[in-house]
N, C-alpha and C positions, 0 to 999 in steps of 0.2 A: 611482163608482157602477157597480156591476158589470151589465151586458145581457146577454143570454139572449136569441139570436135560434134560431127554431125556425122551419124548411122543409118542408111538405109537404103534403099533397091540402088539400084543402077541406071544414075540419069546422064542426058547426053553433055559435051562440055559446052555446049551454050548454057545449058541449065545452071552446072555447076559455076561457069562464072559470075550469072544472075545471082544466084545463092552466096557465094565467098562476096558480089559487091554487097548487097543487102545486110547481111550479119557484120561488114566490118562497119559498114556505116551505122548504122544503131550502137553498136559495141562501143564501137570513137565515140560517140555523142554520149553516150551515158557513162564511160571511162574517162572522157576528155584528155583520151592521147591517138596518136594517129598508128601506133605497132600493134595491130591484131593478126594473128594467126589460125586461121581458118584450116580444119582438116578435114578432109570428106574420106570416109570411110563406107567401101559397098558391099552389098551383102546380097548378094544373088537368093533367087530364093530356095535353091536346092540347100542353101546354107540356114535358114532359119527354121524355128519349132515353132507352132502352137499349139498350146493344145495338144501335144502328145503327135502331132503330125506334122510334115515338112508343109512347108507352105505354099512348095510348090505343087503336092496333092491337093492342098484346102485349093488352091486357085482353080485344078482341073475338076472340082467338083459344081463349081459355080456356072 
């Protein structure tokens, strides 16, 4: 059963289930089986680095 883990900000759960139908359907069609598992994994941005700073500093510099 092939997974499809996906990282990044925090979207709303319309988004999320746009995205989980998208990715299985592509995923089915080029695996040519109908069990995909789809993980959304969020990541606020007080939790990510760039560059040596959170990201939610890089954004309040913009």
């Amino acid at each position: 059963m092939p997974t499809i883990i996906v990282e990044g900000p925090p979207i709303s759960v319309e988004k999320k289930r746009e995205l989980v139908k998208r990715f299985t359907e592509v995923a089915s069609e080029i695996y040519g089986i109908n069990h995909i598992t789809v993980l959304i994994k969020e990541n606020p941005s007080e939790n990510v680095g760039i560059n040596g700073e959170l990201l939610l500093d890089f954004k309040k510099k913009r």
